[in-house]
KOLTOR-752354 format. One record per residue: residue in one letter; x, y, z of N, C-alpha, C, O in turn. Coordinates in steps of 0.05 Angstrom, whole numbers, padded with zeros to 5 digits, always signed. Layout:
<atoms>
AXYZXYZXYZXYZ;...
</atoms>
This chain:
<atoms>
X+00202-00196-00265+00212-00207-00240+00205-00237-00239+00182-00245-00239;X+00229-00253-00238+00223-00279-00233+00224-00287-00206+00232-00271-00189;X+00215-00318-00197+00215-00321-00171+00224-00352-00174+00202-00361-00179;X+00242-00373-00173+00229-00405-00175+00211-00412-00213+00191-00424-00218;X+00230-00396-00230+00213-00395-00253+00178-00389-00257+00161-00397-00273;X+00178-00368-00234+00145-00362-00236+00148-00333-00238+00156-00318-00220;X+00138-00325-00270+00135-00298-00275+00110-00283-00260+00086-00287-00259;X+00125-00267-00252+00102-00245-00235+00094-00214-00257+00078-00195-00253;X+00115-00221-00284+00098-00198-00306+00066-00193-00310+00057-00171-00314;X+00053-00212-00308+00024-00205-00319+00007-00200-00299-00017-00199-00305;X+00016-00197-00276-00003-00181-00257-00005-00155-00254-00023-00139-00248;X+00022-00155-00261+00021-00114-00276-00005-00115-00293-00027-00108-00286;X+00003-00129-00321-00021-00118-00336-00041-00121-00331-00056-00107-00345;X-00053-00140-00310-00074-00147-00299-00088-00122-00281-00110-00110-00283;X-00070-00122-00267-00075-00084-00249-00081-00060-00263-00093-00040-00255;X-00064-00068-00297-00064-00043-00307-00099-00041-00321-00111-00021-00327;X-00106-00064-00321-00136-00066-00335-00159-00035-00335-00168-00019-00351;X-00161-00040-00309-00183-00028-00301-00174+00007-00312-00189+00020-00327;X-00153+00015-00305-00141+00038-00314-00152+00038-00352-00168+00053-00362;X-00139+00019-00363-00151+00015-00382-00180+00019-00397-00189+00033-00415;X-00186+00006-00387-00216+00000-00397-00233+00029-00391-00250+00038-00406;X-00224+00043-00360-00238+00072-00367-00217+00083-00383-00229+00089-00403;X-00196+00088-00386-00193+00110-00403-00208+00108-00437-00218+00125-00452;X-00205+00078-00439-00219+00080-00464-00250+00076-00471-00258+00069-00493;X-00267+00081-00446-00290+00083-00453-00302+00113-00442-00326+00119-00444;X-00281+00132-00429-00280+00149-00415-00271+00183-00424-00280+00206-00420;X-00247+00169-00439-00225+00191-00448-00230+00189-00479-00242+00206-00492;X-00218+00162-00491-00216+00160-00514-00244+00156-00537-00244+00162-00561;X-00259+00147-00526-00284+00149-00537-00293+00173-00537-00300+00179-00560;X-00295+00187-00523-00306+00214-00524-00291+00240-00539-00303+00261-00543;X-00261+00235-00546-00246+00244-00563-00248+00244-00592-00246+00264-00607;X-00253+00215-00601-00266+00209-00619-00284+00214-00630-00283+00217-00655;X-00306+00217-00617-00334+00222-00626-00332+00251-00621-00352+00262-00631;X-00320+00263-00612-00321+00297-00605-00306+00301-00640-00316+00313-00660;X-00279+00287-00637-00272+00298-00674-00293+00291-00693-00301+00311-00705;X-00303+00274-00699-00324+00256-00713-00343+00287-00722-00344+00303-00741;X-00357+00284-00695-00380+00298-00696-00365+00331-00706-00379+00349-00716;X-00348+00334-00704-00340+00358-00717-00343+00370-00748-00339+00394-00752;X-00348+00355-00764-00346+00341-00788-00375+00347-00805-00378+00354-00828;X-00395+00341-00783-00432+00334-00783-00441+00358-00785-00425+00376-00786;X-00468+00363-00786-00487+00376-00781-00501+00367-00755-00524+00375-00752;X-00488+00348-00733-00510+00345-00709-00509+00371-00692-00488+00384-00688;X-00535+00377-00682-00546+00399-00664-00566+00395-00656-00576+00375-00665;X-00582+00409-00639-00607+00404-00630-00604+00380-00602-00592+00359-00603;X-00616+00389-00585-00619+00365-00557-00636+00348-00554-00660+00352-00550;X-00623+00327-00555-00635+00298-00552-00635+00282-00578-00642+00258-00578;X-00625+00299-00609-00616+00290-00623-00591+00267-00628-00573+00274-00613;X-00587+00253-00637-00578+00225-00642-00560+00222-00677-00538+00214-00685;X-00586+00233-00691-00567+00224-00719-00554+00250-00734-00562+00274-00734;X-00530+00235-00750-00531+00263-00758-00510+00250-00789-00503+00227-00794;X-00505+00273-00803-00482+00262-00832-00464+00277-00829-00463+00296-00814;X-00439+00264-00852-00423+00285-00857-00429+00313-00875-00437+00311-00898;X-00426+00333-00867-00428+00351-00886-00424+00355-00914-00408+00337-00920;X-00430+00367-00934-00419+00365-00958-00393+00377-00957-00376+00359-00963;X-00381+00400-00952-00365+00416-00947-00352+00396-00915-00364+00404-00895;X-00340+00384-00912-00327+00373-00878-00320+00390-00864-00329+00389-00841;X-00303+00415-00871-00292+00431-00858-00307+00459-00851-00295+00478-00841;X-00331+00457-00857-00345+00484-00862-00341+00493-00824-00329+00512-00815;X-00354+00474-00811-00360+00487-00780-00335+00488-00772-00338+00504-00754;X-00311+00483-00772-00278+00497-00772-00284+00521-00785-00288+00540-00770;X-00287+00525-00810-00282+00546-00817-00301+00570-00818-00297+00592-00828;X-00334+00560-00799-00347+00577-00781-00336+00590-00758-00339+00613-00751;X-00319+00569-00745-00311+00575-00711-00286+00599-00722-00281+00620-00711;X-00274+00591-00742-00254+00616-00742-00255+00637-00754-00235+00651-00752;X-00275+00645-00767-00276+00661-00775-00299+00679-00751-00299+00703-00753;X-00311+00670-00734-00330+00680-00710-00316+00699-00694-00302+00696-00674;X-00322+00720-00705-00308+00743-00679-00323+00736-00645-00328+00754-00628;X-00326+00713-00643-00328+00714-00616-00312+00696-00596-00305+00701-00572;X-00307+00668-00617-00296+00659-00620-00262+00672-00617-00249+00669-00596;X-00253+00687-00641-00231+00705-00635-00226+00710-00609-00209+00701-00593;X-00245+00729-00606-00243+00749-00577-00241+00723-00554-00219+00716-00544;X-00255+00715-00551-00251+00686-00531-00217+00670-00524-00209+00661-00502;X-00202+00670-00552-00186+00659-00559-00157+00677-00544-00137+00670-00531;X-00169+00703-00553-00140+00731-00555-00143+00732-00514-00125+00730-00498;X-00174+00737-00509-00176+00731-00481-00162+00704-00466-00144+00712-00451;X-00164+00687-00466-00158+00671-00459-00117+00659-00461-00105+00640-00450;X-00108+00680-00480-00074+00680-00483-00069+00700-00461-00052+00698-00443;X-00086+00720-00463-00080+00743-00451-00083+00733-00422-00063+00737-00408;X-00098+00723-00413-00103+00719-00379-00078+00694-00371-00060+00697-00355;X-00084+00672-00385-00055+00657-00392-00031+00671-00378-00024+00666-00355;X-00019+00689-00395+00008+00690-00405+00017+00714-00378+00039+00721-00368;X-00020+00724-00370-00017+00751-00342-00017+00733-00318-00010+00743-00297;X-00024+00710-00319-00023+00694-00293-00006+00672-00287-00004+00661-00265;X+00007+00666-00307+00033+00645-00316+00051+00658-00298+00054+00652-00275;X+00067+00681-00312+00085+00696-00304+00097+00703-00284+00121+00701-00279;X+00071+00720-00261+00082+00717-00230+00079+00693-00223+00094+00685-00205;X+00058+00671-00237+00057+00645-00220+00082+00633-00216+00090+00628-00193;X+00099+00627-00245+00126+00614-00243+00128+00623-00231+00119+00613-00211;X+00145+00659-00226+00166+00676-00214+00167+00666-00195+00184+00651-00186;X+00141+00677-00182+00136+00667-00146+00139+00639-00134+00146+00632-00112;X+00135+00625-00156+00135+00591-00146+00165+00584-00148+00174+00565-00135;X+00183+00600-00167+00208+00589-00163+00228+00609-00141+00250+00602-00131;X+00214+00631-00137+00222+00644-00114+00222+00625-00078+00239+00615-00063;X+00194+00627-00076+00192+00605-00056+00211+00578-00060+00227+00573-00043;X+00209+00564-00081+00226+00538-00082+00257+00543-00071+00269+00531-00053;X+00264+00562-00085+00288+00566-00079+00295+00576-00041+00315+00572-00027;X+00276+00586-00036+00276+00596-00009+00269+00573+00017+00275+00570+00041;X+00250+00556-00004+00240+00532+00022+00269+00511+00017+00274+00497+00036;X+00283+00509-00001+00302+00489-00010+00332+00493+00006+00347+00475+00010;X+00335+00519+00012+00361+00528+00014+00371+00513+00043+00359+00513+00064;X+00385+00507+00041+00395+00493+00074+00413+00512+00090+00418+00507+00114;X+00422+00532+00078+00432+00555+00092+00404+00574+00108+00408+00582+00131;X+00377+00578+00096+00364+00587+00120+00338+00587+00137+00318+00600+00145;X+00354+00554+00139+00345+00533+00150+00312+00546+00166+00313+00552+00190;X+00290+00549+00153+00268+00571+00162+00246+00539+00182+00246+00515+00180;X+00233+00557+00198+00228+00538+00218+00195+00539+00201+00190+00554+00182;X+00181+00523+00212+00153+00516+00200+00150+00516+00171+00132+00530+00162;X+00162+00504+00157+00164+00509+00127+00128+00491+00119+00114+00497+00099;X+00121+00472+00139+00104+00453+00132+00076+00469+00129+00057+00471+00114;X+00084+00480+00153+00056+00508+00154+00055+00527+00129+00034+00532+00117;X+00080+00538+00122+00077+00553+00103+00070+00537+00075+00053+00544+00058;X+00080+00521+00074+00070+00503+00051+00039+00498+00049+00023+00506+00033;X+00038+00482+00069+00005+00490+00066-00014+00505+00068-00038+00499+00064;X-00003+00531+00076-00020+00561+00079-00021+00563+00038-00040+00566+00023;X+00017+00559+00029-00003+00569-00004+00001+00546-00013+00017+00541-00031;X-00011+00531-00004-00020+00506-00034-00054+00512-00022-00071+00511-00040;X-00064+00516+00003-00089+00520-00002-00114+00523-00021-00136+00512-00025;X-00096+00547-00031-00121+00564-00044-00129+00543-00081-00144+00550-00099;X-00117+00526-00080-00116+00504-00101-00137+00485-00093-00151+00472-00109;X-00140+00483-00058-00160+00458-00053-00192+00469-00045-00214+00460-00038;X-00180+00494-00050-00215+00514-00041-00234+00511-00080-00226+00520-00101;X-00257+00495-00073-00279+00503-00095-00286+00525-00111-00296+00545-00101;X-00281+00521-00139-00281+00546-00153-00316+00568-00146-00313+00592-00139;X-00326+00563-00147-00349+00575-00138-00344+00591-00113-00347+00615-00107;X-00334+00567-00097-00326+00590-00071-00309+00615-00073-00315+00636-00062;X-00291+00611-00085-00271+00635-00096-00283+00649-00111-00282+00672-00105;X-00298+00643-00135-00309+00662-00141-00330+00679-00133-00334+00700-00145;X-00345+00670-00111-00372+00687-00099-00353+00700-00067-00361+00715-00050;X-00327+00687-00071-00309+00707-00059-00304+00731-00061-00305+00752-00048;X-00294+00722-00085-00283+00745-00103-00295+00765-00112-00284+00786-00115;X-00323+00760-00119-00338+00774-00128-00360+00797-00106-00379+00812-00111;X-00346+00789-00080-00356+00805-00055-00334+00823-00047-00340+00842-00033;X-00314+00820-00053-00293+00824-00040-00285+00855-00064-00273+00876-00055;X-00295+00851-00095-00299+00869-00116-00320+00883-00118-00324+00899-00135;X-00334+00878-00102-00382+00883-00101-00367+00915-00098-00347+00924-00087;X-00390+00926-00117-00406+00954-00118-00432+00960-00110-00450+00943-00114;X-00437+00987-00096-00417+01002-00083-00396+00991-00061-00374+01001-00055;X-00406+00976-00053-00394+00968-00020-00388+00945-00027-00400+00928-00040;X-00363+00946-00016-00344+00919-00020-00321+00930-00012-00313+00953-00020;X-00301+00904+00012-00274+00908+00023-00255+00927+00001-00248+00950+00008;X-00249+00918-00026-00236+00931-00035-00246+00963-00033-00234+00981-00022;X-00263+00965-00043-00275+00987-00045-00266+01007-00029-00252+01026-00034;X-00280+00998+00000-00284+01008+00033-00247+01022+00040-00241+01045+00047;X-00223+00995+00031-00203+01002+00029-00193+01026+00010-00183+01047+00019;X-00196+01020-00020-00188+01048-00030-00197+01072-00012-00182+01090-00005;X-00223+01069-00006-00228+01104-00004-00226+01111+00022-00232+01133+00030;X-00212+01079+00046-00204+01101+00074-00174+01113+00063-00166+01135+00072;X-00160+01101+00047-00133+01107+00047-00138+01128+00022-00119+01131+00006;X-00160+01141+00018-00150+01158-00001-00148+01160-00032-00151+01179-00046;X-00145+01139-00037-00141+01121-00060-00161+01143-00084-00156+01162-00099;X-00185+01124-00075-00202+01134-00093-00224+01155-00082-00222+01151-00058;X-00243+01176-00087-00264+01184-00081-00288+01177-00075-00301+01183-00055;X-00295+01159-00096-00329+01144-00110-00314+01121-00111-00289+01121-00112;X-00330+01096-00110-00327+01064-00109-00319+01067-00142-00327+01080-00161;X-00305+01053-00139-00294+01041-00179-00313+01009-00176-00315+00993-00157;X-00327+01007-00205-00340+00989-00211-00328+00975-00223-00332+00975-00248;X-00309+00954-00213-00285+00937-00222-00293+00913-00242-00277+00903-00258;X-00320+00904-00238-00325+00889-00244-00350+00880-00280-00362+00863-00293;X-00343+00916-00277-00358+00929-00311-00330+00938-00337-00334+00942-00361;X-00305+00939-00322-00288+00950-00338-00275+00927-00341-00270+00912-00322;X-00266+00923-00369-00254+00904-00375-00219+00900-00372-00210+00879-00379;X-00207+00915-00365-00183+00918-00356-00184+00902-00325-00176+00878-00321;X-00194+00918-00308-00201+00903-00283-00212+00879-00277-00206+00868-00256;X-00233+00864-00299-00235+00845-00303-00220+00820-00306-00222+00799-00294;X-00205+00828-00325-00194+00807-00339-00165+00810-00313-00153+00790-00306;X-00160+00833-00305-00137+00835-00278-00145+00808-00261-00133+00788-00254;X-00175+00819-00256-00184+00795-00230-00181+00764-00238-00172+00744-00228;X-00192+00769-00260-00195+00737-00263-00161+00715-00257-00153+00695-00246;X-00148+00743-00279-00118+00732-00279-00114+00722-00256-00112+00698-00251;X-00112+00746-00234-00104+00743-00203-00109+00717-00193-00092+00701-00186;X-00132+00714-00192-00152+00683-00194-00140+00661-00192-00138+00644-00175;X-00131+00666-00225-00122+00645-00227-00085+00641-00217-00074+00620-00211;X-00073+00666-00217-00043+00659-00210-00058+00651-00175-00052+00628-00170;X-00069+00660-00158-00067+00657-00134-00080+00626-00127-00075+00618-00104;X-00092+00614-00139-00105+00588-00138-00075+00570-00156-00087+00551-00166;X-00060+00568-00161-00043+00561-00170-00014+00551-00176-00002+00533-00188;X-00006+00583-00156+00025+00578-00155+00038+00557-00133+00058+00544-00135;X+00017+00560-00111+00024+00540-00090+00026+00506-00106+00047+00494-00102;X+00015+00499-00114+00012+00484-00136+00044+00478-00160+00056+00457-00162;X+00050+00500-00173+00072+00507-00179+00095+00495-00162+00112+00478-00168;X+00089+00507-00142+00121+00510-00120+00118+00483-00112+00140+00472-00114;X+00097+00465-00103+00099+00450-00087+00121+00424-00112+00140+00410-00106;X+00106+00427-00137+00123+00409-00160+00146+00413-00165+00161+00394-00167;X+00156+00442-00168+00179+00446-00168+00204+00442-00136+00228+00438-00136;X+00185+00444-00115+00202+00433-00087+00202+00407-00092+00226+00399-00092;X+00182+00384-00096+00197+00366-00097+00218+00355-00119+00230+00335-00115;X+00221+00369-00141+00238+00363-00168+00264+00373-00149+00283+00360-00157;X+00269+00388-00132+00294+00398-00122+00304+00381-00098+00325+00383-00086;X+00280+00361-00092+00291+00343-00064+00299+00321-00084+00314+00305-00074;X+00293+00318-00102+00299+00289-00121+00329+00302-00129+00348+00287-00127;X+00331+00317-00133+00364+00324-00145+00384+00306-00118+00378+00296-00096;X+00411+00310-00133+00430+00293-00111+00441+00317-00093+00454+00337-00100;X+00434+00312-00070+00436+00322-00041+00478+00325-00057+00483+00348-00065;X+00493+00312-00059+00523+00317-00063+00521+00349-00079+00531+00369-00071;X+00507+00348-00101+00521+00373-00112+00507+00405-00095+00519+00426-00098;X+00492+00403-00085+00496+00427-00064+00519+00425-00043+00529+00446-00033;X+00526+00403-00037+00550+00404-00015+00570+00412-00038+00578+00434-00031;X+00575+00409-00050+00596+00410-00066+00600+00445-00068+00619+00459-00062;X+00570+00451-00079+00570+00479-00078+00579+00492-00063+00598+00508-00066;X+00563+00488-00038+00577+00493-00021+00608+00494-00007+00620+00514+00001;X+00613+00474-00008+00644+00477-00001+00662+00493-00034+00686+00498-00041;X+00649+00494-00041+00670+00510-00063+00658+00539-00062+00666+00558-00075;X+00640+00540-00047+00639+00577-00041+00622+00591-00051+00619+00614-00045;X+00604+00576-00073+00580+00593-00078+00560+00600-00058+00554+00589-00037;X+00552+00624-00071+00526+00634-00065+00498+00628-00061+00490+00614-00080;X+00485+00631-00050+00451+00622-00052+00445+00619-00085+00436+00599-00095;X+00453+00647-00100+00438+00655-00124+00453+00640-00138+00439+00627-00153;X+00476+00635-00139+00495+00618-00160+00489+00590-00153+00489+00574-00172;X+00484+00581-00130+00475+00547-00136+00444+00547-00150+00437+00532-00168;X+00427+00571-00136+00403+00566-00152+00404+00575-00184+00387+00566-00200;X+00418+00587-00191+00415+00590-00217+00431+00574-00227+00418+00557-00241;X+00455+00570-00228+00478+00552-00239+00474+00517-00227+00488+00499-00238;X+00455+00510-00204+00455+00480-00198+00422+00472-00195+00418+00449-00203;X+00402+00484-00188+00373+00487-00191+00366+00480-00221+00360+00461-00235;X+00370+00505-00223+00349+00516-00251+00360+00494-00274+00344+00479-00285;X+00385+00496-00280+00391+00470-00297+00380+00444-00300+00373+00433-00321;X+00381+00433-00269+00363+00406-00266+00335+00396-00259+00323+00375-00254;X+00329+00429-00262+00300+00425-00266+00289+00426-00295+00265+00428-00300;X+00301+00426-00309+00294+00419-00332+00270+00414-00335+00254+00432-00340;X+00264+00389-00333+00251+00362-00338+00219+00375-00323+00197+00375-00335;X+00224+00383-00299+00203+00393-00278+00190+00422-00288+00167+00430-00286;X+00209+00434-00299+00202+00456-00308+00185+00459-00336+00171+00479-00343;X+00189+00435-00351+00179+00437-00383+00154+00422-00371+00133+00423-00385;X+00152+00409-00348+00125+00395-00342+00108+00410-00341+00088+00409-00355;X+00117+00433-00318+00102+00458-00307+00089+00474-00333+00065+00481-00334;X+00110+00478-00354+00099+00494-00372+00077+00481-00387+00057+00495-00393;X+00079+00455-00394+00062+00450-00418+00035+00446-00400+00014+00457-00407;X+00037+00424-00369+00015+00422-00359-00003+00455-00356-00028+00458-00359;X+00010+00469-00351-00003+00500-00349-00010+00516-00373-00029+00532-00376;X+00007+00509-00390-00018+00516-00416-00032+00498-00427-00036+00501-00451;X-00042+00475-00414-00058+00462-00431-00079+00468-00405-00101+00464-00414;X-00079+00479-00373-00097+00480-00360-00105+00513-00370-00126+00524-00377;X-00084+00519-00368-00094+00563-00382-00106+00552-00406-00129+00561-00408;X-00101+00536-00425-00124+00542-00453-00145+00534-00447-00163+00538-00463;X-00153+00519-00421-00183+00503-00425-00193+00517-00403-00212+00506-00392;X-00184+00545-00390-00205+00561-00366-00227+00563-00371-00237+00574-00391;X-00247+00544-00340-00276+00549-00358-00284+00558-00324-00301+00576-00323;X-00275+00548-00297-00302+00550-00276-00285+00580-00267-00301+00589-00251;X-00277+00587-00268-00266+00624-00254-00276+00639-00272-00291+00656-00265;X-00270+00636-00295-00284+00660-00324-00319+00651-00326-00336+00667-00334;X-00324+00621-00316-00353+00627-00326-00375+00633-00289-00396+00644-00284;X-00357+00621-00276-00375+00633-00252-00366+00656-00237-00376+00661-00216;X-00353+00666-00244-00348+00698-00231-00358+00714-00252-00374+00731-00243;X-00356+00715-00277-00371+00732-00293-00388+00734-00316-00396+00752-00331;X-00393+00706-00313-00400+00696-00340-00392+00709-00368-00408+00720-00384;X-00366+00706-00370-00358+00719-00394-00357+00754-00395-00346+00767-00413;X-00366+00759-00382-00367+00786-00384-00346+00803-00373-00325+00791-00367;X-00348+00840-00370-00366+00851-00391-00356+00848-00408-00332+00842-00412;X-00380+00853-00430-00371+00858-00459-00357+00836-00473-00346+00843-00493;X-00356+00810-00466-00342+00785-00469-00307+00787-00461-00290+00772-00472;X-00301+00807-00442-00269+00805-00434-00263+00796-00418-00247+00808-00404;X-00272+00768-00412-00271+00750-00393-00276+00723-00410-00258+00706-00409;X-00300+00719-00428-00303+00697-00443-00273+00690-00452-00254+00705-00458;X-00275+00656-00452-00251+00637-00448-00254+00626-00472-00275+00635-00481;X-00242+00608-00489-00250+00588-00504-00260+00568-00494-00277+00557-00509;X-00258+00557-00474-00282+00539-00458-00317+00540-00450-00337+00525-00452;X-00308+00569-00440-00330+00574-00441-00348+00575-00463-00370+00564-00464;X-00334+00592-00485-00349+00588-00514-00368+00574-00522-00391+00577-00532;X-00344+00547-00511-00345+00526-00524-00376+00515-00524-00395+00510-00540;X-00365+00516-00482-00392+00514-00470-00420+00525-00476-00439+00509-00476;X-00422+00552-00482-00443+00567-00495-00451+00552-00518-00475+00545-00516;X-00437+00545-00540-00436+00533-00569-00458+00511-00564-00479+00511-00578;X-00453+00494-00547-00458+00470-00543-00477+00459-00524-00486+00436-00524;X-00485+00483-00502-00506+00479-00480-00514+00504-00469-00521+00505-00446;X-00514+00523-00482-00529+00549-00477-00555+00562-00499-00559+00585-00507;X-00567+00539-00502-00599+00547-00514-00596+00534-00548-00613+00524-00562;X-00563+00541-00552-00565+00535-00588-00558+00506-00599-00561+00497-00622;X-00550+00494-00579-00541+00459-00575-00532+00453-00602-00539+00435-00618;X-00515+00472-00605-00494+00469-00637-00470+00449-00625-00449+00458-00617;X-00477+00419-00623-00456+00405-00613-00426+00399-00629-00404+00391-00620;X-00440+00407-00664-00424+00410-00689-00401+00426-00688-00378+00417-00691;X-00409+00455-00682-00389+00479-00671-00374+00474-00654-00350+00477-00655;X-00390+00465-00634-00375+00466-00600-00343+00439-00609-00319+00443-00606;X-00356+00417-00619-00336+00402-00625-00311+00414-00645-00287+00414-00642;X-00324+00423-00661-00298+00432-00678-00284+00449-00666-00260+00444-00667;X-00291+00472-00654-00281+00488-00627-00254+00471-00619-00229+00473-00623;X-00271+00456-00608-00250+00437-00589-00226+00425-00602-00204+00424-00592;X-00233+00416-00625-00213+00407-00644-00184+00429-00652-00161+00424-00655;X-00201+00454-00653-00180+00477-00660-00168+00478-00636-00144+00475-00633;X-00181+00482-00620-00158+00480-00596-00137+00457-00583-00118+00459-00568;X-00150+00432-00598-00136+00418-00588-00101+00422-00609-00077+00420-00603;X-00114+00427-00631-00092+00429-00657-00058+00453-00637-00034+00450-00633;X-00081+00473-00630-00068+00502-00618-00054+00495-00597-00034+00507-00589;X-00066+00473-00584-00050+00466-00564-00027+00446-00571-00014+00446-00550;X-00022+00437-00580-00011+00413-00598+00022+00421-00600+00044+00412-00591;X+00013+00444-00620+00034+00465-00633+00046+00484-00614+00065+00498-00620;X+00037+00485-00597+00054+00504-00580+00063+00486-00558+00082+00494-00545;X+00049+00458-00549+00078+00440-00535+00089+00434-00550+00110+00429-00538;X+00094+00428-00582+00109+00418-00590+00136+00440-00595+00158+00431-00600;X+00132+00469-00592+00147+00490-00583+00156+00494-00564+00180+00499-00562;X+00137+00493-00540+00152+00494-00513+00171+00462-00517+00195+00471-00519;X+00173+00440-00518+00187+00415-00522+00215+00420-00536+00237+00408-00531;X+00210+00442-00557+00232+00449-00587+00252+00461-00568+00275+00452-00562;X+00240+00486-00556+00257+00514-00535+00267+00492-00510+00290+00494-00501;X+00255+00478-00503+00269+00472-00479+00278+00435-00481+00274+00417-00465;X+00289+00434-00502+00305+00415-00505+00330+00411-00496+00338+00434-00498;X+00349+00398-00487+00367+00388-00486+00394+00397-00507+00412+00382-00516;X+00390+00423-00510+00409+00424-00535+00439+00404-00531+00449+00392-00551;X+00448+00403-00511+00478+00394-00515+00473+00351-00519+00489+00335-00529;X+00448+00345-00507+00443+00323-00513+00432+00316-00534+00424+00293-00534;X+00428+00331-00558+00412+00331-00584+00437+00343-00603+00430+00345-00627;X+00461+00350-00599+00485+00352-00606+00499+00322-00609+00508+00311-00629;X+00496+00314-00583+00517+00292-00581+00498+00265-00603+00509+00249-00619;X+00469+00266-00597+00453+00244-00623+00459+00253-00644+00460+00235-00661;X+00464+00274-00653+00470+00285-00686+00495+00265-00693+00496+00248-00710;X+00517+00275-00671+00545+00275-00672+00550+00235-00674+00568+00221-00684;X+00522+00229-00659+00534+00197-00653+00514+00192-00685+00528+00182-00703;X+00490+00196-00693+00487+00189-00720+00498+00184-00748+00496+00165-00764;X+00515+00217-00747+00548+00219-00770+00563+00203-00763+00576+00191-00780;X+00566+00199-00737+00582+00166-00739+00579+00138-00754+00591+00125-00771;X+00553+00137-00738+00538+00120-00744+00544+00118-00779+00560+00103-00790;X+00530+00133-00790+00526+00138-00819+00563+00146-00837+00571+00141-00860;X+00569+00153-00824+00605+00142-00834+00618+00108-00837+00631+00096-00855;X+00610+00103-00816+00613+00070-00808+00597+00053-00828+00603+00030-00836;X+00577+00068-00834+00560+00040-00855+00571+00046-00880+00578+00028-00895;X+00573+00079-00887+00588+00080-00904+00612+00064-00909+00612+00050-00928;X+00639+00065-00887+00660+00050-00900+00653+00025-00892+00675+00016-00889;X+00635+00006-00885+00622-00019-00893+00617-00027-00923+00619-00048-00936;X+00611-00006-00927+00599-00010-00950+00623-00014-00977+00627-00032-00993;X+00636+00014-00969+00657+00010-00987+00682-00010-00982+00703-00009-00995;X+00679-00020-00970+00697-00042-00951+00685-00070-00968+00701-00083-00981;X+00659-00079-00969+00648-00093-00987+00641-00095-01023+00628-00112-01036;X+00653-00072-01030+00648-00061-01055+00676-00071-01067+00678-00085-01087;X+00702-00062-01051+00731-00079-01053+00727-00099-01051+00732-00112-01071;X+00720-00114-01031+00724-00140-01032+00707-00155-01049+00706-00178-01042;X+00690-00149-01074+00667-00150-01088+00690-00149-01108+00686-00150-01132;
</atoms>
C-alpha cells in the first residue's frame, strides 16, 4: 500500500517480528533438538551431554518394536476414529440445523454456547468429573442403571477396558464437537448468501441444499476439521492421562502419554521419548498427506493436468516451429 510515495509494506514485517522470533525460539528450536536428540544416547535428569549413537536409528527401532508402545499407538487410532465420528456427524447435523433460514429457531446464541462449553471447561475438571460420575460402588451412573433396572450389582466401568476406552472416547467427542460445529457454522456464513436463495426459489429441499450446496463448499472447512483433529486425536495426553492414567491394563495409554512416561516418569529416557515423537510426527505427516490426496479438488486437478498438456503441446510446436525455420 502506497500513500504520497510512502510505503507502508514494512510495518507488516515489523509486526510480524515478535510472532517470529517466538516461534523460532519456542516452536522451532525445540523441534529440532527433539529430532537431534533422537539420534543420541541422552537420558538421565539434569544431564546435558550426550553423542550420536553408533547404530542412529537404534532408539526408532526400540520404540517400534515396544509392545507398549504398539498398544499405545492401536489405542490411541481406536479412541480417535470412536470419537471423530459422532463428533463430525453431530457437528454437521447442528450446522446444518443452526444455518437453515427456513427454521428460523429462536435463541440459537444460547444454544451455541450451551455446546461449545464443554471445550472451555479444564481437563482435570472433566476428568475428576467424569471419574465420579463412573465411581464404584456408588456413582450417578451406577445409582441410574440399577433404579431403572438395568443392572443388579454396580458395573466397575472403570477396570474394564471396553468401558474405558468408551469413556474416554465420549470425553473426548463431548469436549469437542461444539468446537467442530462452531467452525463449520461459520464456513457456511462465509458461503454466498445468493446460492441458498437460489435454492430456494428453484424448490429444493433442506437436505438437497445441504448436501448438494453445504457440503460441497465446505470443502476447504471440512479438510481443516479433519487434519486439525487428527493431529489433536494423535497427541491425546490430559483426558487419557488424568482420568486414568493409562489404565486398566494400558487401554487407555495414548502415544502421548507414552511418550510422557518415556521421558518423565522415573526412566528420563529423553532418547526414546524423542524418537517417539519423531514416529509420530512421520505418522502424522502421511496420513494428512492422505486426508489432502482424498479430499482434493478432483475436477480442479483435472483442469491443471488438462492446462499442462497444453502447455507442453505449445512448447512442443515452438519448438518444431524453430527446427523449420533452422
Amino acid at each position: 500500500m502506497r500513500r504520497k510515495g510512502l510505503s507502508y509494506a514494512k510495518y507488516g514485517y515489523i509486526f510480524c517480528i515478535p510472532f517470529v522470533l517466538a516461534f523460532l525460539i519456542f516452536s522451532l528450536y525445540p523441534i529440532i533438538y527433539t529430532a537431534v536428540i533422537g539420534f543420541t544416547d541422552l537420558k538421565g535428569l539434569g544431564r546435558t551431554d550426550f553423542k550420536i549413537l553408533e547404530n542412529p536409528f537404534q532408539n526408532f527401532i526400540t520404540i517400534i518394536k515396544n509392545a507398549s508402545f504398539q498398544q499405545s499407538l492401536k489405542n490411541t487410532i481406536i479412541i480417535w476414529v470412536v470419537n471423530f465420528i459422532p463428533q463430525i456427524l453431530i457437528a454437521l447435523l447442528l450446522t446444518a440445523w443452526f444455518t437453515n433460514h427456513r427454521n428460523k429457531i429462536k435463541g440459537q446464541g444460547a444454544f451455541k454456547v450451551l455446546f461449545y462449553m464443554p471445550n472451555i471447561i479444564t481437563a482435570a475438571t472433566i476428568a475428576i468429573l467424569f471419574y465420579s460420575l463412573f465411581g464404584y460402588p456408588k456413582g450417578p451412573v451406577n445409582d441410574l442403571f440399577m433404579m431403572l433396572g438395568i443392572t443388579d450389582e454396580p458395573i466397575y466401568f472403570l477396570i474394564q477396558k471396553s468401558t474405558a476406552r468408551g469413556i474416554v472416547s465420549f470425553i473426548q467427542f463431548w469436549m469437542w464437537y461444539g468446537y467442530t460445529m462452531i467452525v463449520l457454522i461459520s464456513g457456511v456464513l462465509g458461503m454466498n448468501p445468493e446460492l441458498f436463495e437460489a435454492s430456494e426459489i428453484d424448490g429444493a429441499t433442506s437436505a438437497q441444499t445441504f448436501f448438494f450446496i453445504t457440503l460441497p463448499n465446505l470443502r476447504t472447512i471440512l479438510l481443516y476439521t479433519l487434519i486439525t483433529s487428527l493431529i489433536g486425536g494423535l497427541n491425546m495426553f490430559d483426558i487419557p492421562r488424568l482420568f486414568l492414567l493409562g489404565g486398566p491394563d494400558n487401554a487407555t495409554l495414548t502415544t502421548s502419554v507414552f511418550i510422557y512416561n518415556q521421558a518423565f516418569s522415573g526412566s528420563y529416557m529423553y532418547n526414546r521419548a524423542a524418537a517417539a515423537s519423531m514416529i509420530m510426527f512421520v505418522i502424522i505427516a502421511i496420513l494428512s498427506g492422505m486426508i489432502f490426496y482424498i479430499m482434493r479438488d478432483k475436477d480442479a486437478a483435472q483442469l491443471k493436468k488438462f492446462q499442462k498438456k497444453q502447455q507442453k503441446a505449445l512448447r512442443a510446436a515452438e519448438k518444431a516451429g524453430r527446427r523449420a525455420d533452422g
